[in-house]
C-alpha positions as CSV (number, residue, x, y, z in Angstrom):
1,X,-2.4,12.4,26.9
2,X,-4.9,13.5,23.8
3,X,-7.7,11.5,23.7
4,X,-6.3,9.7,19.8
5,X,-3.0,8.3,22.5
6,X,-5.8,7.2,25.0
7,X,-7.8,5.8,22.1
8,X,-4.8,3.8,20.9
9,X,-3.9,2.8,24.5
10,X,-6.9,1.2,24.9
11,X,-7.6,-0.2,21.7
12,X,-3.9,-2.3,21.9
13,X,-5.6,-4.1,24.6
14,X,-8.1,-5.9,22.4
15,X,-7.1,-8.5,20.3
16,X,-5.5,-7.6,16.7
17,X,-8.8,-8.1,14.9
18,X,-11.0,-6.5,17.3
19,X,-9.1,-3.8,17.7
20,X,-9.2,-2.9,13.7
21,X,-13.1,-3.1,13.7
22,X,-13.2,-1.2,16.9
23,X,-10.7,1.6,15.0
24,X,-12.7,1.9,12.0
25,X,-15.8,2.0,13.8
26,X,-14.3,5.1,16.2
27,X,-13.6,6.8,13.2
28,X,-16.9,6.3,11.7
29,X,-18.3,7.8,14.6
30,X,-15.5,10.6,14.1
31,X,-14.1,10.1,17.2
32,X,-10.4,11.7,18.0
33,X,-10.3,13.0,14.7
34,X,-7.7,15.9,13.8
35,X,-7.8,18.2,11.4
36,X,-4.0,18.3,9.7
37,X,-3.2,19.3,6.6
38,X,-0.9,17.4,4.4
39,X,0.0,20.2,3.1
40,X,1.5,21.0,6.5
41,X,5.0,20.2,5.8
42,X,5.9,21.6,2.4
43,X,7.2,18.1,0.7
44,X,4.6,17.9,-2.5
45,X,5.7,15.4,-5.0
46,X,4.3,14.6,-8.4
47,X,4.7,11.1,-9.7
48,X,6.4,11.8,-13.0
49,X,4.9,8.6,-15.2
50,X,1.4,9.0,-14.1
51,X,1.2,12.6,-12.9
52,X,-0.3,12.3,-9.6
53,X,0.0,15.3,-7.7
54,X,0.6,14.8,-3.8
55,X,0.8,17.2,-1.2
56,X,3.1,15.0,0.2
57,X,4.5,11.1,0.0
58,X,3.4,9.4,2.7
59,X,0.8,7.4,2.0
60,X,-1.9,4.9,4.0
61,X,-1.2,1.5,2.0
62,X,-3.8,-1.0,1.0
63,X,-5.3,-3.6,4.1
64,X,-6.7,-1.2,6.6
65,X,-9.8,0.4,5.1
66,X,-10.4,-2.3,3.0
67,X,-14.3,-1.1,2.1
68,X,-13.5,2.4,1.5
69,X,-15.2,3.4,5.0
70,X,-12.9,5.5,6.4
71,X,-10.6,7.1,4.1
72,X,-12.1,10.8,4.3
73,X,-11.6,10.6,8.2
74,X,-7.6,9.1,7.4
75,X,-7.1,12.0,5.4
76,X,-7.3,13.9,8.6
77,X,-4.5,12.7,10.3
78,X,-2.0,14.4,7.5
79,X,-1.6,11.5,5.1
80,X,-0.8,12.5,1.3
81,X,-2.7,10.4,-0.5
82,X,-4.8,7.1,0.7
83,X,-5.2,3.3,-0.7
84,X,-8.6,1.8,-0.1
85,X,-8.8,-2.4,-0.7
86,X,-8.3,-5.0,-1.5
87,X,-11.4,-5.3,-2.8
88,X,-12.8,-8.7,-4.6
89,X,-15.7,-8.4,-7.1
90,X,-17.8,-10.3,-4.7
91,X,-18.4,-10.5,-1.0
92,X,-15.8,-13.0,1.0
93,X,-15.2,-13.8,4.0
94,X,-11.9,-14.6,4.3
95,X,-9.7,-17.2,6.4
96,X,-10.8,-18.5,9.6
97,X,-9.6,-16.8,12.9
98,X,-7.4,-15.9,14.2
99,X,-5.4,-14.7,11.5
100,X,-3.9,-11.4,12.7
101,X,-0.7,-11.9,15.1
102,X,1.0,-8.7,16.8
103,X,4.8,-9.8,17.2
104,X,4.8,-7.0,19.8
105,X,8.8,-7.8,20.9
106,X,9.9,-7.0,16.8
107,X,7.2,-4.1,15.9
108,X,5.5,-6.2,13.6
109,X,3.0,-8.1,12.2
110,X,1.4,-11.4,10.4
111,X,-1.8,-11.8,8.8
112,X,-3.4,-14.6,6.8
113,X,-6.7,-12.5,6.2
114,X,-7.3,-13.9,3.0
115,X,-8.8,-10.8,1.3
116,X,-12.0,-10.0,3.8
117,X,-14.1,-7.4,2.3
118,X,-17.4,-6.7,1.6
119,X,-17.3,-6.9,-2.3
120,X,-17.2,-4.4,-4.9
121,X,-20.7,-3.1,-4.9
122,X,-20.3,-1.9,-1.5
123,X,-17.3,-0.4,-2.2
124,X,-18.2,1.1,-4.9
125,X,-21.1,3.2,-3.0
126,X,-19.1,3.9,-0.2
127,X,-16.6,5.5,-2.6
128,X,-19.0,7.4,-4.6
129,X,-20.7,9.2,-1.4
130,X,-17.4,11.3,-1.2
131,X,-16.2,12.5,-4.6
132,X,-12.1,12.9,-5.7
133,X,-10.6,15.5,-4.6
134,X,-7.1,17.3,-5.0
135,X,-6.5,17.8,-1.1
136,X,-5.9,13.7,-0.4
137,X,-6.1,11.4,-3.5
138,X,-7.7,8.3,-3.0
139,X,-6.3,4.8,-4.6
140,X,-8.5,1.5,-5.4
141,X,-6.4,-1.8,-4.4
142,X,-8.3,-4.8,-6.9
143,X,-8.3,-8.2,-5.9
144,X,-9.7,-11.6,-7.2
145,X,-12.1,-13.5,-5.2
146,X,-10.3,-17.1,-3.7
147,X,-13.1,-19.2,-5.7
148,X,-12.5,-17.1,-9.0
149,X,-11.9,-19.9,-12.1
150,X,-10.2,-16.9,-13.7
151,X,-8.5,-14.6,-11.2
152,X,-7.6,-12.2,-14.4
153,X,-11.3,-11.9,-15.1
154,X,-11.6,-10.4,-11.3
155,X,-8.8,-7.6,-12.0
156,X,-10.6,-7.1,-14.9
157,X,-13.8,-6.2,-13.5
158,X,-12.4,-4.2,-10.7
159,X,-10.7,-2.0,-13.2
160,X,-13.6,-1.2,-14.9
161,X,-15.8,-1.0,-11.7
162,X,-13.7,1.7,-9.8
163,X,-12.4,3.9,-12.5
164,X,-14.5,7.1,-12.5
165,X,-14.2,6.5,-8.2
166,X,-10.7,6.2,-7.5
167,X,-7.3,8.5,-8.4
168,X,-5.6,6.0,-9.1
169,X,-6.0,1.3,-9.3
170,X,-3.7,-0.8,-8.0
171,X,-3.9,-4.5,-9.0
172,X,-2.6,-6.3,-5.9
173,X,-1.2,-10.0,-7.2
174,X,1.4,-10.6,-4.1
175,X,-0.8,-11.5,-1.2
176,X,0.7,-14.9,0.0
177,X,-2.9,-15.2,1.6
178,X,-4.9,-16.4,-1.1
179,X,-3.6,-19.7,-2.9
180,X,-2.5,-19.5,-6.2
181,X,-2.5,-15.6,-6.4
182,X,1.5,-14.8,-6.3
183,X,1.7,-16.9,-9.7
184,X,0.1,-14.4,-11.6
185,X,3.7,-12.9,-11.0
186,X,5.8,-15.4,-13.2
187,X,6.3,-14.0,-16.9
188,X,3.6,-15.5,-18.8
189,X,0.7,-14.9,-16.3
190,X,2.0,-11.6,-15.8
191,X,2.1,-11.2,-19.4
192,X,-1.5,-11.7,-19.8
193,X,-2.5,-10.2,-17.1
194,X,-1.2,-7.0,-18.4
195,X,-2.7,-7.4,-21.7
196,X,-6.2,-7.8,-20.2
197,X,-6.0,-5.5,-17.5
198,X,-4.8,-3.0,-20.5
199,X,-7.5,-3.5,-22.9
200,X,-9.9,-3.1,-19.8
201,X,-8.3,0.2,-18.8
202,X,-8.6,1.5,-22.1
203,X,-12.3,0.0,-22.5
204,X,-13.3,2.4,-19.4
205,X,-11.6,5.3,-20.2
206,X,-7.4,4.7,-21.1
207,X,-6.3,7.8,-18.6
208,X,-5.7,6.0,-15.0
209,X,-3.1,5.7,-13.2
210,X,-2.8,1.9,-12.8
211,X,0.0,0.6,-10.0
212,X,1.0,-3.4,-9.9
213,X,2.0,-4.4,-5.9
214,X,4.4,-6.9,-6.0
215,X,6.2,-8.9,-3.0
216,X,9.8,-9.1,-1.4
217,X,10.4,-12.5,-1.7
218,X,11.8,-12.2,-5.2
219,X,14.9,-13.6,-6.2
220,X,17.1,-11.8,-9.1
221,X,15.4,-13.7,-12.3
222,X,12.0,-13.3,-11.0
223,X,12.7,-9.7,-10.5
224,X,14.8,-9.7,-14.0
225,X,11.2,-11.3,-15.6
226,X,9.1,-9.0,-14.4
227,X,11.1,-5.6,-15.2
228,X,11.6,-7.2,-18.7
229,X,7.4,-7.9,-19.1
230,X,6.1,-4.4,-17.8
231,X,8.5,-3.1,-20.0
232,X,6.8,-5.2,-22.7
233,X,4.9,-4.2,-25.8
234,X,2.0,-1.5,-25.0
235,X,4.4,0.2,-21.6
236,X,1.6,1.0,-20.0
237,X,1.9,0.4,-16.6
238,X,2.2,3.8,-14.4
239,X,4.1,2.1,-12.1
240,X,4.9,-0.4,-9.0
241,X,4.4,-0.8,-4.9
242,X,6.9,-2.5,-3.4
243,X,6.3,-4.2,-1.7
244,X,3.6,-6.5,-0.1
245,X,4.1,-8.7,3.0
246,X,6.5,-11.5,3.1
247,X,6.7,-15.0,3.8
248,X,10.2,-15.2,5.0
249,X,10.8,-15.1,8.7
250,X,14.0,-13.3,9.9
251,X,16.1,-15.0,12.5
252,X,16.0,-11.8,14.3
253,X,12.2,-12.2,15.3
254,X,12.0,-12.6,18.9
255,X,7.7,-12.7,19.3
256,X,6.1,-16.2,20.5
257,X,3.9,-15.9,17.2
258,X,6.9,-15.8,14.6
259,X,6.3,-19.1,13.2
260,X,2.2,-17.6,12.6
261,X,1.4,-18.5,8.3
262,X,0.8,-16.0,7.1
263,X,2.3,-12.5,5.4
264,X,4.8,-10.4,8.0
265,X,4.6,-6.9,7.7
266,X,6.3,-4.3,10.1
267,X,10.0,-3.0,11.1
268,X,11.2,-6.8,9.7
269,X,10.2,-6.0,6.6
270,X,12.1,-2.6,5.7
271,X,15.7,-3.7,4.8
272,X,14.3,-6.9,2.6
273,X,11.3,-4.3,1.0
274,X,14.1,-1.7,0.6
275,X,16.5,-3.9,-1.4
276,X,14.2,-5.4,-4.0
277,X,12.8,-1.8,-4.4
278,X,16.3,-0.8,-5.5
279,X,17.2,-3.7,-7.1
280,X,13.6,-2.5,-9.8
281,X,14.6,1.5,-9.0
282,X,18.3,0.2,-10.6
283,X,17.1,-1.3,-13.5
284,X,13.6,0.9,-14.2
285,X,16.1,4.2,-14.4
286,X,12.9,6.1,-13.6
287,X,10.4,4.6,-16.6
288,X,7.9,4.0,-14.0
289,X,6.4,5.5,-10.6
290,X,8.2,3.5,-7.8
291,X,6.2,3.4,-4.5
292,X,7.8,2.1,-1.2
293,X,5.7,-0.2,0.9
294,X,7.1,-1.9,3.8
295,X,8.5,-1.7,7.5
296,X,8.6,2.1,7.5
297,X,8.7,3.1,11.2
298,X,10.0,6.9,10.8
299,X,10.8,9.6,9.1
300,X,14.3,8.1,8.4
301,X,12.6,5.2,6.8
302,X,10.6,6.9,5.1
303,X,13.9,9.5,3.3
304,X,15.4,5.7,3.2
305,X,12.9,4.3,0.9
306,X,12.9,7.8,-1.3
307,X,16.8,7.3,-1.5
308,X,16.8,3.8,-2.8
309,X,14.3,5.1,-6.0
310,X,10.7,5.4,-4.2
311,X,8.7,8.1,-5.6
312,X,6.3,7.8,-2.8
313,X,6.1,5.9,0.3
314,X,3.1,3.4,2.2
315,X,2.9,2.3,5.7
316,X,0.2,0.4,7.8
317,X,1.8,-1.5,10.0
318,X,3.7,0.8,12.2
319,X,-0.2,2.6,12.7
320,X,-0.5,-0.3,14.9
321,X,2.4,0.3,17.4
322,X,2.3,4.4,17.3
323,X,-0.6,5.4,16.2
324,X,-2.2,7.4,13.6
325,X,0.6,10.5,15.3
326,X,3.4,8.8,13.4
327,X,2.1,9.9,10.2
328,X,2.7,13.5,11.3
329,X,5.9,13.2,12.5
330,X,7.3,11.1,9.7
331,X,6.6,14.1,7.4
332,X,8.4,16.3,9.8
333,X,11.3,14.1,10.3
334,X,10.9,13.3,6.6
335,X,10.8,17.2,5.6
336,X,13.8,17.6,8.1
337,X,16.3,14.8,6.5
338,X,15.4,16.7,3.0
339,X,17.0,20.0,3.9
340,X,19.8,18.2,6.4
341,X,21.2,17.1,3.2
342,X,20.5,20.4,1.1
343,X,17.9,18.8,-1.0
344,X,14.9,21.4,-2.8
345,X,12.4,19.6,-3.2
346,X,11.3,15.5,-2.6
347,X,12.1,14.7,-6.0
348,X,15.8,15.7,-6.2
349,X,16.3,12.9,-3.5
350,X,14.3,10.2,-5.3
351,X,17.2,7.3,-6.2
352,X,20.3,9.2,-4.4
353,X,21.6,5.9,-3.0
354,X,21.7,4.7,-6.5
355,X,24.1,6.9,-7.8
């Protein structure tokens, strides 16, 4: 057993929220830390709206380094690009625990954390002690704080704040943690949203990549309303993660803590994710960057989610069960079911179910 397995081992033995701060501060320390490349595998993929260049698409989502401590020692374990966040614009605490549930039995997840962080200006620092680089691309997930009289105002400000810092902004309005937030989502908040969050883009500098993250528990108008308003006057959106966690409980979940409030992440989550990101792959015909988020376990998920239109590919969740090793093998598995089915390159396989 390396000593990253025994790490893990151990660290599943603490409760769920222990056992993050006990992670992030091991890797702090660098403990356990490989050195792969993700360049290892071959699989490089550029985003064709926005133009980010990965050395490959599997990516660390948003929710574990939320105060951009640790995403130079992530990029270590092979990951193409990283998501730091959500970050608010100031300091919160979040709800009260416990509000992280391991559903151990279905390989998943809740969490009610409410947006914890430490608040942009520490962010911010942490961020700028390690400048961008080519090798792993690093993202900057923007919040708004739970008090905020004007959550627009927040994405507004995070925009502007993490700019010159991050590769690319993603403005996270589907956390079913913070009351109130998942309504910026219906057409006329959305709307305006857009139209601030552009002119602010544009204010500090017009050229970033800027991502909306969106949840699974959308039914076929909602969906319908928000492919018709990012497709609205100004187009410029680079493009979409879905998805976040969801609110819906399966009847498959077999865990004591299924009926936990709260966002379920995890294995659960892949078919719903999976079929709302084709449903916008179907419809989108490729006018934006697509990113799958959800339930990815393996490399199979992983070819799955590139299949149904994803671009690129998230996962946090499965970390939890397998450890940081899965992100290797996933690009192995990932780089294998590419050539099984005679495909060049990641992109030729990008929306291959939807044909």
């Amino acid at each position: 057993m390396s000593l990253t397995d025994l790490a893990v081992a151990m660290i599943k033995k603490l409760p769920p929220e222990a056992a993050h701060t006990t992670t992030i501060n091991g890797l702090k320390l660098g403990i356990g830390l490989p050195r792969i490349s993700p360049t290892s595998w071959d699989i490089p993929v550029t985003l064709p709206r926005s133009g980010l260049a990965l050395h490959n698409p599997v990516g660390l989502a948003a929710g574990f380094d939320k105060n951009g401590d640790v995403h130079v020692q992530m990029a270590r374990f092979g990951f193409g690009y990283i998501e730091c966040g959500t970050v608010t614009p100031q300091p919160q605490p979040g709800n009260p625990k416990p509000r992280i549930f391991r559903l151990s039995d279905d390989k998943a997840v809740i969490n009610r954390l409410g947006f914890n962080n430490h608040g942009l200006d520490y962010f911010t620092r942490h961020l700028a002690k390690f400048p961008l680089t080519a090798q792993c691309p690093v993202g900057a997930n923007v919040g708004a704080n739970k008090t905020s009289e004007d959550f627009v105002a927040d994405y507004e400000t995070g925009i502007v704040a993490v700019y010159d810092l991050a590769s690319y902004i993603t403005l996270n309005i589907s956390s079913p943690n913070t009351p109130g937030l998942r309504d910026l989502q219906d057409k006329g908040a959305l709307q305006e949203l857009l139209e601030r969050c552009g002119d602010a883009n544009q204010r500090a500098g017009g050229d970033k990549p800027v991502f909306l993250k969106i949840a699974p528990d959308l039914n076929e108008q909602a969906i319908a309303e928000i492919i018709e308003t990012v497709r609205g006057p100004g187009h410029w959106l680079s493009g979409l993660i879905i998805s976040n966690t969801m609110l819906a409980r399966p009847d498959s979940l077999q865990s004591s803590h299924k009926t936990q409030a709260g966002g379920l992440s995890g294995a659960p989550l892949m078919a719903p994710s999976t079929q709302v990101l084709k449903a916008f792959a179907s419809e989108l015909n490729g006018a934006f960057d697509l990113i799958g988020c959800g339930g990815i376990c393996s490399g199979a998920d992983a070819y799955a989610k590139i299949r149904a239109g994803a671009h690129a590919v998230q996962l946090y969740s499965a970390l939890v069960y397998h450890g940081p090793g899965l992100v290797a093998k996933i690009n192995a598995d990932l780089a294998a079911c590419l050539k099984a089915d005679g495909f060049s390159c990641v992109a030729d396989a990008v929306g291959a179910d939807l044909t």
